[in-house]
N, C-alpha and C positions, 0 to 999 in steps of 0.2 A: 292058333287063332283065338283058345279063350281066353288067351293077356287083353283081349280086347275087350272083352265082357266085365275083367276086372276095372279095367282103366274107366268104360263107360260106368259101371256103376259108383264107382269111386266119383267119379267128376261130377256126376248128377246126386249122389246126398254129400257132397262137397259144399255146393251149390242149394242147397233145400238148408244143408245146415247153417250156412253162413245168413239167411233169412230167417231165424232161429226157430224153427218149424222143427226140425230132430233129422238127421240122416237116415236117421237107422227105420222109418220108415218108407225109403228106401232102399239101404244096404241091405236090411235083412232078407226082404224077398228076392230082392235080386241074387244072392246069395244061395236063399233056398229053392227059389223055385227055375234059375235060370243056368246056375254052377253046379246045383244035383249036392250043395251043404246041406248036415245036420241042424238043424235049428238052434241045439244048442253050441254048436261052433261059430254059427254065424252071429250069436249074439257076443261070445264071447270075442270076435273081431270089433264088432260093433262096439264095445265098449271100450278096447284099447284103441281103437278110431274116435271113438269119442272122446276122447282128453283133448289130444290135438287143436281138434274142429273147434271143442268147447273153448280152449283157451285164446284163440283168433277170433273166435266169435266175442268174447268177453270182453278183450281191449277191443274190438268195433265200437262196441254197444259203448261201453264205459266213455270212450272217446267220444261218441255222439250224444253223451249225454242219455243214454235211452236206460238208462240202469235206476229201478224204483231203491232204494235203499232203505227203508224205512220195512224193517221186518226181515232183510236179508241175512241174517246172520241166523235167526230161526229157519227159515228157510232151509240156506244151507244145512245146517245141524240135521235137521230132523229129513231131507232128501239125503245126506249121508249113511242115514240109519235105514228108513226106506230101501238104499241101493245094498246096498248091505243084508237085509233081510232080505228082500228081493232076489239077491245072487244066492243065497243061501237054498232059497226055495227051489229056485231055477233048476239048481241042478240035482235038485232029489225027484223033479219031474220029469216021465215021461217025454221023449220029444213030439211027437203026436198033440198030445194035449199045451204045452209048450206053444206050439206053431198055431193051435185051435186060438186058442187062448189071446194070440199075437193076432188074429184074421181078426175077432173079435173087436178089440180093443181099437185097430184100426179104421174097421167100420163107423164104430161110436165116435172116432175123431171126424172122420171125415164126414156123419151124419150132424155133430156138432158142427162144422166148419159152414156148411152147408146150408143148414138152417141161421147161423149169425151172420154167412151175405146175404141172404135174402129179408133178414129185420134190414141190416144196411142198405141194403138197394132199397127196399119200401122207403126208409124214412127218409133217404134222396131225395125219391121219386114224389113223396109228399112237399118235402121242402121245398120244389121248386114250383 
């Protein structure tokens, strides 16, 4: 029965990534905290999961027009080098502080997310 647990996590940051939000906030805890993964295994899923996702999300986006292009290529380059230093790091760290690290960063997203609907819902809620 845990082919289940993979299927549902898989179809739910399937579904977050194709909103281009990241799966892997998703994947990864469902990974580690619900499949009993290493942190550094589950990212290392996450990342060959993430090609995929990334390249169907990309012809979405590009097809609807939603792609800024202007600075893209910087971008690119220098998130290349970022993922790259990043993985390098990854894996000379502890999984403990790895995982700490990932709860963290999490928080700040969704502390971010969080606080930028509710400037939008005020400046609605004045507009009308």
């Amino acid at each position: 029965m845990s082919w289940l647990w993979y299927v549902l996590a898989g179809l739910a940051s399937g579904i977050v990534s194709g909103m281009g939000i990241g799966g892997g906030a998703i994947l990864i805890p469902a990974l580690t905290i619900f499949l009993g993964m290493e942190q550094q295994a589950a990212q290392k899923i996450n990342l060959l999961y993430f090609l995929p996702t990334a390249a169907i999300a990309l012809h979405t986006h590009t097809k609807s027009g939603n792609i800024e292009k202007k600075g893209l290529f910087k971008l690119v380059l220098y998130g290349l080098v970022g993922a790259g230093v990043g993985a390098i790091i990854a894996v000379h760290i502890n999984g403990q502080y790895l995982r700490k690290g990932f709860a963290v960063f999490l928080l700040c997203m969704a502390a971010y997310e969080i606080v930028k609907g509710c400037k939008r819902w005020k400046t609605k809620r004045l507009a009308h």
